[in-house]
Structure formats: structure tokens, C-alpha cells
N, C-alpha and C positions, 0 to 999 in steps of 0.2 A: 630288373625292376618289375616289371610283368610278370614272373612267377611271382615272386612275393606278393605283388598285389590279387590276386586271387584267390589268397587264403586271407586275406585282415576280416578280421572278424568285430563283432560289438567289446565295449571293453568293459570286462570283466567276463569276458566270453575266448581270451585271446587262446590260440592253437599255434603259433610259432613260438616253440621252446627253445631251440637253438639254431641258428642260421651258420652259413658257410662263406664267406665272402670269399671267391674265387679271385685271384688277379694275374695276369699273365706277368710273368720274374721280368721279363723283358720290357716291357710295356711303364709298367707301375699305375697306379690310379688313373682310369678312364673315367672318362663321363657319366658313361653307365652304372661304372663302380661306384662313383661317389652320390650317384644317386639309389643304387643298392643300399648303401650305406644308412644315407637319410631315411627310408624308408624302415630299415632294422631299428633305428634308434626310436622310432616312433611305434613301433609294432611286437618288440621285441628285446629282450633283455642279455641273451646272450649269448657270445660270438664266436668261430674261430676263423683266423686270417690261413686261407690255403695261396700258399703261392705255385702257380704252377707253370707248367713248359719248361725247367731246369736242366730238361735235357738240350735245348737251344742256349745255352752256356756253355763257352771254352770249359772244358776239365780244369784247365790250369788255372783258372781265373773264377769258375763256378763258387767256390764256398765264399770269397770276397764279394762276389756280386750279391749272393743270398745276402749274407748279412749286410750288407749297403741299403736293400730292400727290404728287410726285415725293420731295422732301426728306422726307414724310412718312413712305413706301415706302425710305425709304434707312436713316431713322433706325427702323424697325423690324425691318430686315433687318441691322442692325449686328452683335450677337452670334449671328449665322448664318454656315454656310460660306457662303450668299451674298453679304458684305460686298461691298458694290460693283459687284455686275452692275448690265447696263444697265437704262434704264426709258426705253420708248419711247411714246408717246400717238399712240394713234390712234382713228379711229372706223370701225370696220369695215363700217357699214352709215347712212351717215347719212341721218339722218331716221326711221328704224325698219324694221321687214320689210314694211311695205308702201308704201313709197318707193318711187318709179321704179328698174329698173335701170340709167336713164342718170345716175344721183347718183355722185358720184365719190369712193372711198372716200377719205379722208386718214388722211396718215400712214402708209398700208401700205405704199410703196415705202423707207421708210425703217427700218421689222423688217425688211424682207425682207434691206437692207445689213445690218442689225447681226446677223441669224440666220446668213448668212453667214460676217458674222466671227466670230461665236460657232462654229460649227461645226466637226470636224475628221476625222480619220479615226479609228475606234473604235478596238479591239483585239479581233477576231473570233476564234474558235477552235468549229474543224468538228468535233474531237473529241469522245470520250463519247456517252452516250447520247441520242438523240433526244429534244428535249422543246420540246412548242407550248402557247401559251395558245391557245384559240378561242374567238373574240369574237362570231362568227356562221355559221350553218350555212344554207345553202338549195339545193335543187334544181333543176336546169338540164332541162326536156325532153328527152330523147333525149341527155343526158349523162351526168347522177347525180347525185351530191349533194357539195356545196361547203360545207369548212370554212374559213373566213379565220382567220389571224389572226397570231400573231410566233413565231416561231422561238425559244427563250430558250436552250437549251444543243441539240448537237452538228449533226449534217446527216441531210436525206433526199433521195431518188433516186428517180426514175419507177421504178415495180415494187418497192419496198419493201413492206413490211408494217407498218400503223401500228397501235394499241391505241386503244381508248376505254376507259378504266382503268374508269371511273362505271361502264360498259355490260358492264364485262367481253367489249368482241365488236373483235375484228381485224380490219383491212378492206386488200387492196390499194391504194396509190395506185396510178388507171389514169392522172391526167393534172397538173399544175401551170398558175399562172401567177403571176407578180410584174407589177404596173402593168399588168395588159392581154399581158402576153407570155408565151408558152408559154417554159418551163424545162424541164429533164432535173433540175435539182441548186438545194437553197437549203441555207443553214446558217445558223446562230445571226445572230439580230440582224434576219432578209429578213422582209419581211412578205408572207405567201405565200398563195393558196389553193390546196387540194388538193382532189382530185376523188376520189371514191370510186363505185362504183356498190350499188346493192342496200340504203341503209342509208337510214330514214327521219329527215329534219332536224329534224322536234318531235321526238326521242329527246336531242337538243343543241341548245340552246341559246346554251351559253358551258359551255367545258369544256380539259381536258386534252388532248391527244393523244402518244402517244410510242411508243419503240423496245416491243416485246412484252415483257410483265411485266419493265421495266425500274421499275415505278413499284406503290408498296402502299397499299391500304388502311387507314388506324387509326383507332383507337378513342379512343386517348391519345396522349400526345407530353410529353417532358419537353423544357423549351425555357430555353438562358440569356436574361435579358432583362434592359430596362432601364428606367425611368418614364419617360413623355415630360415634360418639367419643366413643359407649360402645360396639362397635367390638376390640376382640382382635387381636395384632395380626398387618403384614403389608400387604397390596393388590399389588399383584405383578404382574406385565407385564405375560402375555401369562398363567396366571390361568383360571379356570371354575368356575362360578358362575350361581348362579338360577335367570333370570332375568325374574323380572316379568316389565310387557311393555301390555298398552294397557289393556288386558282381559285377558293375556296368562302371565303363565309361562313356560319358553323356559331355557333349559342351552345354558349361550353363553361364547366366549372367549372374555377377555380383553386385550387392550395395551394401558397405562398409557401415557398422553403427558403432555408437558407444554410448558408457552410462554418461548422463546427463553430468558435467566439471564437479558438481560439490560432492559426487560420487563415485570419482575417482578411484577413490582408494578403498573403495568397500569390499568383503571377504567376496573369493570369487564363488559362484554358485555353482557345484556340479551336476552337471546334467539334467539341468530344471531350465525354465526359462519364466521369467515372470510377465502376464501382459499387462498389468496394474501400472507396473513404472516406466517414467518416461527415457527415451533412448536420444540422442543426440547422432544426428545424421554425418557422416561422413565424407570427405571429396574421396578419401582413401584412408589405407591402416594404417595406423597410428602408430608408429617409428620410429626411432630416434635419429634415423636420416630422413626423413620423412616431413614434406611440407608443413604440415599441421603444426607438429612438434617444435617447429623452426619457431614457429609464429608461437608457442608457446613459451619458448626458451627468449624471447626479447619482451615478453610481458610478465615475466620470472626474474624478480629483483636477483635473486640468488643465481640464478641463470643455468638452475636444473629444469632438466625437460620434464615437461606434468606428462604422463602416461596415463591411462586405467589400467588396472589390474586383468581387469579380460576386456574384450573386445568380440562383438557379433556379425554374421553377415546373413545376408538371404539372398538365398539363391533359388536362381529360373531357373530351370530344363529346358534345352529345345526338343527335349521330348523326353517321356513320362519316365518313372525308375522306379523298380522295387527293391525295396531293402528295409532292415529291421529298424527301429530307434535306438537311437543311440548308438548306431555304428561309426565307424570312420569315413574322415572324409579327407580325402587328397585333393588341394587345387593344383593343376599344372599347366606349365605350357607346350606340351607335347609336339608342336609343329615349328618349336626352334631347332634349326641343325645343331642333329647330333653331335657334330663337329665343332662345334663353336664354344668348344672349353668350357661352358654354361652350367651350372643344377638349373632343372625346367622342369623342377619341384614348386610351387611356390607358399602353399600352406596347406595345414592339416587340420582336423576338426572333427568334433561329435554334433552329430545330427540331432537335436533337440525338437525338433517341431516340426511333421511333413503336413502337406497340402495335401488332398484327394482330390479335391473337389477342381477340376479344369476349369470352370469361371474365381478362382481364389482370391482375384482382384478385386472382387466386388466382393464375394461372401466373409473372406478371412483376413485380407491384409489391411480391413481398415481398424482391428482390433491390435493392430502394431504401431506402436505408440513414439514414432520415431518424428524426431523432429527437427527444422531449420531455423536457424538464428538469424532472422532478420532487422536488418539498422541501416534506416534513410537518416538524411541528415539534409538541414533546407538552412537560410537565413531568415531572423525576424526585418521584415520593410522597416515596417514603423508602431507606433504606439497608437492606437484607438482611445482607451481611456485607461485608466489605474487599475483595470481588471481586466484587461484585452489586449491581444496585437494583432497583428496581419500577418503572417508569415510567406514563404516564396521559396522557390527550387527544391521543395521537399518530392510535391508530385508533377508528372510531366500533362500537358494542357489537355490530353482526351481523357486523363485519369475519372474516373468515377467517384469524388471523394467521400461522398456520402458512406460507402462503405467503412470511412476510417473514422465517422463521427463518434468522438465518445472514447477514444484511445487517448490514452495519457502520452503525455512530449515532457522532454526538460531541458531548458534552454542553459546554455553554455552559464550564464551570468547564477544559475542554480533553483530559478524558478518552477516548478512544478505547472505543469498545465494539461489543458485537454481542448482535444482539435472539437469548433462546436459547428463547422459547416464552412463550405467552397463559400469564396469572394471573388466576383465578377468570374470573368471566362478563360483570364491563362492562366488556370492551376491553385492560383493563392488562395488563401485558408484562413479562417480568424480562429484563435486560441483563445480559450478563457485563462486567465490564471484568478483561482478559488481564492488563492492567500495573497493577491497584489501583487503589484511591480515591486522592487524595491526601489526605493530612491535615486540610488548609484544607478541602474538599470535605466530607467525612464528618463533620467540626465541623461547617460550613454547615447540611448536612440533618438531624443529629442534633440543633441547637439548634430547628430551624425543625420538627422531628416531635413533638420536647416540647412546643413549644408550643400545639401543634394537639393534642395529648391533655390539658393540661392546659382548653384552651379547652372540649376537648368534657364535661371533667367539670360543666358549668354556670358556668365565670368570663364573664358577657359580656363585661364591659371587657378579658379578658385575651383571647377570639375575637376581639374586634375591632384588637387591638393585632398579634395572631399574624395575622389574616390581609392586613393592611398591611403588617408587614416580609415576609410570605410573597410577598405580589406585587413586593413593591420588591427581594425578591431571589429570585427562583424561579430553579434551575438547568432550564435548558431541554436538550432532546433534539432533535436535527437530524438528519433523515436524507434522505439524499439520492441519486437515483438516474435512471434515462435510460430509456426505454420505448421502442422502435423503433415506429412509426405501423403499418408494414404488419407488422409480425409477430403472427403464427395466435395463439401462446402467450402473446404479453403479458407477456414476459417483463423480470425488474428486473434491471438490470446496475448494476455497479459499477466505475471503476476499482479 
């Protein structure tokens, strides 16, 4: 899974044309493999199954086995774009790494036919700006120093100028080679080393390189994504994941969004992000095992799950990442045992929006328009006059109501109203209603406040009667309203 993830590149930038998915005949799907797996279906379009160690199979028993594994490897790759690539068995080294090298490998001339056919011409483009993953740095005597590794978008030339974004430091290329052969010129897809002089190789390891401040810095990134379907398990607002982004992996935090319910089902947008429209805040992703979903599928006469069509997240760094827009982005859990039959994949995504700026909190995230659904709910006491009430248990007694003056309520019975200021000192509230009680309404409460002064004069059996129709019919108070997450003010909106 780690080589693969070293060369993902931006998409429509992609450099893996064919992948090899190794598996040991013996073994069948590990962990690792089936997370190889996830990683090809998202990165990559097309496969071939090598099965190998064939020489750790009885003779007598070996071509039964293959084909058991084979069929195996077909019917698990059925609901994949892989449906049907080939699966070829071989033993790359038989007898083990300390076998003779006159052992004669099997089955290797026969990948070699099917990689072959599998193989084709890519669709290369030298345009744009310069951008290398580097896989390995070392130093040549009396030369300089040697970065390898793949080209993933535009070209470079003897004498250019290339960046170490990590290092912030530019370096000439004074020399190239591809296979052992000096070059003037590579571009996207060539796997190249370049030579620099004056730069020391423990400063890189595995890194970036690219055209001069063509590539930033962030702190954050807001990224469209998707769940990989064979994580278990829900992805939940304000968890840690291992996010690999660019060349690096970095743990960062998440917070789950989505389009606001009446937009749902709107086309989904590629690789834009818009800050205009408003986002509906998440506990987690939105799933059809998934909390949310649940609570949507009982408020679903028809009792289909409401989904959006895309879904967003943003994500913190615990510390900073360079990488281009628009690349990929893997969340995982990388610190579950290996061992624990698990994908610890858990979603993938294009990076639509980075942060530079290390205070982002204050400068940028308040132009993300993401928001919470908030709904108190109180009983009306009693009736003031034919255009008022009193209301109770909406806010708790140190509340500061004043802030809520002027928001609109609507009472169970369907009156429309508006909170116009605190009454006395535990919490209660007088309501205006602009269009009147209704009849039926101000009967309701004015039967149900008789009886509660009649209770309080000492009738118990009439307290206890009064306060049984009182629950079996309380006129309730709803108020409802939306909070934007990043806003300073905290401010209560209302349609």
C-alpha cells in the first residue's frame, strides 16, 4: 500500500497505468492486499492478479490449488473495475532467497506475455507546471546529488530551476538520466533522476520537487470525499485520521458537511467548491448505516434513506503539508493491527481548497458557511391577553434572554409568534402573537390555568387531575434556528 501511495498523483495527472497485485497462492487475500486493492481501484484502472510462491505447493496437488485461488481472486474481484483481469501463477524465486541462482524461476515468462498485452500507450501531456514525486535522494562523488523518482504533471530541461517546497531552497538541474542514459528533456509519466549540486541528501528523503513556487504550503484543506465501502465502522466529526495528501502523511482532524436537505440531490460539482452556499454541519458521514441516515429513514414516509449526492470535509494538520490542488486524498487508520482482518482505509478525496495562512481560524474558516440546526422546545404557562403569553422551560434560569428577543416560536396549537423579552427571574418569557390566540387555544390554556390555581388552593385529588390533563395536553413552544460553526458572533438566524 505504501508503494502505491507514493506515486498518486492530481487527477487528471494520473501516472499508474497498470498495477500488479502480488498474492502469496498460499496465503490468499491479506490485509495489506485488500488494501492494495482499494488503493488501485481509486488510483488506477488496470490490473493483473500474480499469484505467487507456487513452488510451496505439493506437485500433486499444485494446479488444483491454483485454480481454487484463481476462481477465488476472480469471485472477489467481481464488483470491482477489475472484473476479469488476468491471474497469472507463478514463483518468482523458487525455493526461497536462499536457493541457488540456477533455480529457474516459473511462470515468469508467461506475466511477462500477459503484461505485454495488458500494456499500452498512455496519454502523456508535457504541459503545466512541473511536478515529481521523489522516492530517493543520494550523492554521487565529484557529481552532487541525485533525486529519482516520477514525473506526475508537466516537463523539465537541463538548466531549469526546480523547488524543494518542504526546504523552501531551489536548486539548478546541472544533469539528468532515464535507465542509465543522460537526457536534456523528461515530462510527465518518465521516471527520471536529476542531479543537483551543493544540496545535502539527508535534508530528502522522499519528497516533492517542482517548477518555483508553483506548489503551497497548508495547514488545512477542505476536500469532496467518499467512504471506502470496506471500512468498518462510521467516520465521525472531530476524529483523527492518517492523511496521506501529496507525498506526506500527516494526522489530521475532520469535520463532516453536507448540502443544506433541499439540496440534496443537486448535480455534484467537480473539483470547485462554492463559498456562497450554505453547508449543513455533520456529527459524521452520511451512510446508509450510519446515525444520521437512520434518523432520516423514520422521517421518510417511504422509508428510503435521503443521502446527498456529494458530501465534504475539512481537514486540520497537526502539522503543515505541501502538495498541489486537486490531488488525492486518503483518510486512514493506520495504527489498527495489521492483524485484525480490517481495511484501515477509510475515505478518499480531491483536495479542493488549502489554507496557507497558519492563523486560518480567524482569517479563512469564517467564510465556510457551514451550519447547525438548532430546536429548543418550552411550554406556554398561561395566557396574558388575546395577543400574548408567558411561556417556561424553553431557556434555563442564568440564560441571557435578551439575546433571543425578536426570533420567531410557534406554538404546538399553530400560532405563530415572537419572544418580546424575559418575565421575572427563572427563565420565562412573554411571546407576542401578531395574528391572536385562537379561540380553541386561549380556551385550552385558560381551562388548564384554572385548574392549576384551583389545585394550588389545597384540592390534591384536583392537583393531581390538573396536572395529568396539563401533560396530556401542554401547548408546546418551538423555536427554531441555524448557527453558522465558524462565526465570531454566534449569531441565531432565521429564515
Amino acid at each position: 500500500a505504501a508503494a502505491i501511495l507514493t506515486v498518486i498523483s492530481p487527477p487528471g495527472a494520473q501516472i499508474i497505468d497498470l498495477m500488479m497485485l502480488v498474492i502469496d497462492v498460499t496465503k490468499g487475500m491479506q490485509t495489506q492486499s485488500a488494501e492494495c486493492l482499494v488503493i488501485g481501484q481509486i488510483a488506477c484502472q488496470k490490473m493483473v492478479v500474480v499469484l505467487n510462491k507456487i513452488d510451496l505447493l505439493p506437485e500433486g496437488k499444485r494446479q488444483s490449488a491454483i485454480e481454487k485461488m484463481t476462481k477465488k481472486m476472480q469471485k472477489t474481484l467481481e464488483n470491482t473495475k477489475f472484473c476479469g483481469c488476468p491471474v497469472v501463477a507463478v514463483a518468482a524465486k523458487p525455493g526461497g532467497p536462499e536457493a541457488p541462482e540456477s533455480e529457474t524461476p516459473l511462470g515468469v515468462s508467461e506475466l511477462i506475455e500477459v503484461l505485454k498485452s495488458q500494456a499500452y500507450l498512455p496519454s502523456r501531456d508535457p504541459s503545466g507546471q512541473f511536478l515529481m514525486a521523489v522516492d530517493h535522494c543520494f550523492s554521487i562523488k565529484g557529481q552532487g546529488t541525485v533525486m529519482t523518482g516520477t514525473i506526475l504533471s508537466g516537463s523539465v530541461s537541463l538548466g531549469d530551476n526546480v523547488e524543494i517546497p518542504a526546504l523552501k531552497v531551489t536548486k539548478k538541474v546541472k544533469s539528468m538520466q532515464m535507465f542509465h542514459t543522460p537526457v536534456t528533456y523528461a515530462m510527465q509519466g518518465d521516471r527520471v533522476g536529476i542531479c543537483v549540486t551543493q544540496f545535502d541528501p539527508k535534508l530528502l528523503e522522499r519528497g516533492l520537487i517542482c517548477t518555483p513556487e508553483s506548489l503551497h504550503t497548508i495547514h488545512a484543506a477542505i476536500i469532496s470525499l467518499k467512504k471506502i465501502q470496506y471500512f468498518r465502522g462510521a467516520l465521525y466529526t472531530k476524529a483523527k485520521f492518517h492523511i496521506t495528501v501529496g507525498h506526506e502523511t500527516v494526522m489530521g482532524r475532520v469535520m463532516f458537511f453536507s448540502p443544506a436537505p433541499a439540496d440534496f440531490n443537486e448535480e455534484i460539482q467537480e473539483n470547485v467548491f462554492d463559498f456562497e452556499k450554505d453547508y449543513l454541519y455533520q456529527e459524521e458521514y452520511l451512510s446508509k448505516d450510519s446515525n444520521s441516515s437512520e434518523e432520516n429513514k423514520e422521517n421518510n414516509q417511504a422509508g428510503e434513506v435521503q443521502l446527498p449526492r456529494q458530501q465534504w470535509a475539512l481537514l486540520e494538520f497537526e502539522k503543515p503539508v505541501t502538495c498541489p490542488k486537486l490531488c488525492l486524498v486518503i483518510g486512514s487508520k493506520l495504527d489498527t493491527d495489521i492483524h485484525a482482518n480490517t481495511c484501515r482505509l477509510a475515505f478518499h478525496g480531491v483536495l479542493l481548497q488549502g489554507m496557507e495562512d497558519k492563523n486560518y481560524t480567524e482569517t479563512f474558516l469564517p467564510k465556510l458557511k457551514v451550519y447547525k440546526l438548532k430546536h429548543k422546545e418550552g411550554q406556554v404557562e398561561r395566557v396574558m391577553d388575546d395577543y400574548s403569553v408567558i411561556g417556561r422551560s424553553l431557556f434555563k434560569k442564568e440564560t441571557n434572554i435578551q439575546i433571543f428577543v425578536g426570533l420567531k416560536v410557534k406554538l404546538s396549537t399553530g400560532e405563530d409568534g415572537i419572544i418580546d423579552g424575559g418575565f421575572g427571574q427563572s427563565g420565562k418569557f412573554k411571546i407576542r402573537i401578531p395574528d391572536g390566540l385562537k379561540p380553541d387555544t386561549k380556551m385550552l390554556l385558560t381551562v388548564a390555568s384554572k385548574k392549576k390555581s384551583k389545585a394550588g388552593k389545597g384540592d390534591t385529588t384536583k392537583e393531581d387531575e390538573s396536572s395529568k390533563n396539563d401533560s396530556a395536553q401542554p401547548v408546546t413552544i418551538s423555536l427554531l434556528f441555524k448557527r453558522y460553526v465558524f462565526d465570531t458572533q454566534k449569531k441565531m438566524i432565521q429564515s
